[in-house]
C-alpha positions, -999 to +999 in steps of 0.1 A: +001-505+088+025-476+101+026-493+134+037-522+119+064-506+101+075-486+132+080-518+152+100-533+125+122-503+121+122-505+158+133-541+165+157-538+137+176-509+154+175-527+189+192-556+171+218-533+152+229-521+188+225-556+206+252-563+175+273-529+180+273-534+218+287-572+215+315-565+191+323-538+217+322-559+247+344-584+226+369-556+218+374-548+254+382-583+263+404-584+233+425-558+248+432-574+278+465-587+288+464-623+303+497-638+319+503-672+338+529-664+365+562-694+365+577-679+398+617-688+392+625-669+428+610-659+462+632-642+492+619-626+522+640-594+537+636-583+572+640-550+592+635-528+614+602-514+602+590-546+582+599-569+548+601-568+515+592-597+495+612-598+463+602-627+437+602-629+399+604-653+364+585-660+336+553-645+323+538-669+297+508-660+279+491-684+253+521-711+263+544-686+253+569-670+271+568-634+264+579-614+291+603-616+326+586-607+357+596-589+391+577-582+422+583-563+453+559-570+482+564-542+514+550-550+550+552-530+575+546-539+608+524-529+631+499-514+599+496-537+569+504-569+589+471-563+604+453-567+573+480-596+562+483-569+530+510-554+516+522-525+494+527-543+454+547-533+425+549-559+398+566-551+364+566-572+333+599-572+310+585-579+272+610-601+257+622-588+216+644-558+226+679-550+242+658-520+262+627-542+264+592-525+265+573-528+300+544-524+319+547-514+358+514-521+375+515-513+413+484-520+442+480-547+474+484-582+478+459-598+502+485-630+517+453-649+527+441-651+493+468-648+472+447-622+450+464-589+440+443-554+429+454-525+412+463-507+385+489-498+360+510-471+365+534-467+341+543-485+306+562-481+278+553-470+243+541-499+230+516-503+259+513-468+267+470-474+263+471-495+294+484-465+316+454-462+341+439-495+337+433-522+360+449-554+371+438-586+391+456-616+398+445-650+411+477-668+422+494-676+393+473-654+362+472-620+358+445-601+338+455-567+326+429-543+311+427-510+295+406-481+313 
């Protein structure tokens, strides 16, 4: 009989933290930022030592457009062309305020993929908790997490 009761309170417990666990798994994707990319501009700067890829626009995100975008790409040649990587810094300009709230994420862009890595670097208040997180883009969406 106390067997019986200790695997009940047993499974019971296991289930209350299957439970805990998956509202905290949902929480973390909750907190994610997710942007689709409408690229407005794209120029190419050479020089001596490489170029800088300048592009920005829209960042829409559940059909809305909530944010401008700008991102400098940096080769330099002779060391990242031979990866076809570059040197990324992409921030995001939250639309709502005369000095609008931002988040600066900076890491590589692979040009044979089109996927970008990194992290965020700096942000202002209102998404000061994503300092330290983690980005990844796939072309045209951007995924931005907490750490």
């Amino acid at each position: 009989m106390k067997t019986k009761r200790a695997l009940i309170a047993v499974s019971l417990i296991s289930i209350v933290l299957l439970i805990i666990s998956g509202v905290q798994c949902s929480k973390v994707a909750e907190d994610a930022l997710e942007f689709t990319l409408d690229r407005a501009v794209l120029k190419n700067v050479e020089d001596d030592a490489g170029r800088w890829q300048h592009s920005g626009g829209k960042a829409i995100q559940d059909g809305k457009h909530t944010a401008n975008y700008v991102s400098v790409k940096r080769v330099t040649f002779d060391t990242t062309s031979q990866q076809n990587t570059a040197m990324l810094t992409i921030t995001l300009f939250f639309l709502g305020e005369q000095s609008p709230q931002s988040i600066t994420l900076q890491g590589t862009h692979d040009f044979s993929s089109g996927k970008q890595i990194g992290s965020v670097s700096a942000a202002s208040t209102e998404y000061a908790d994503y300092i330290g997180g983690s980005f990844t883009t796939d072309k045209k969406t951007i995924r931005i997490s907490k750490p």
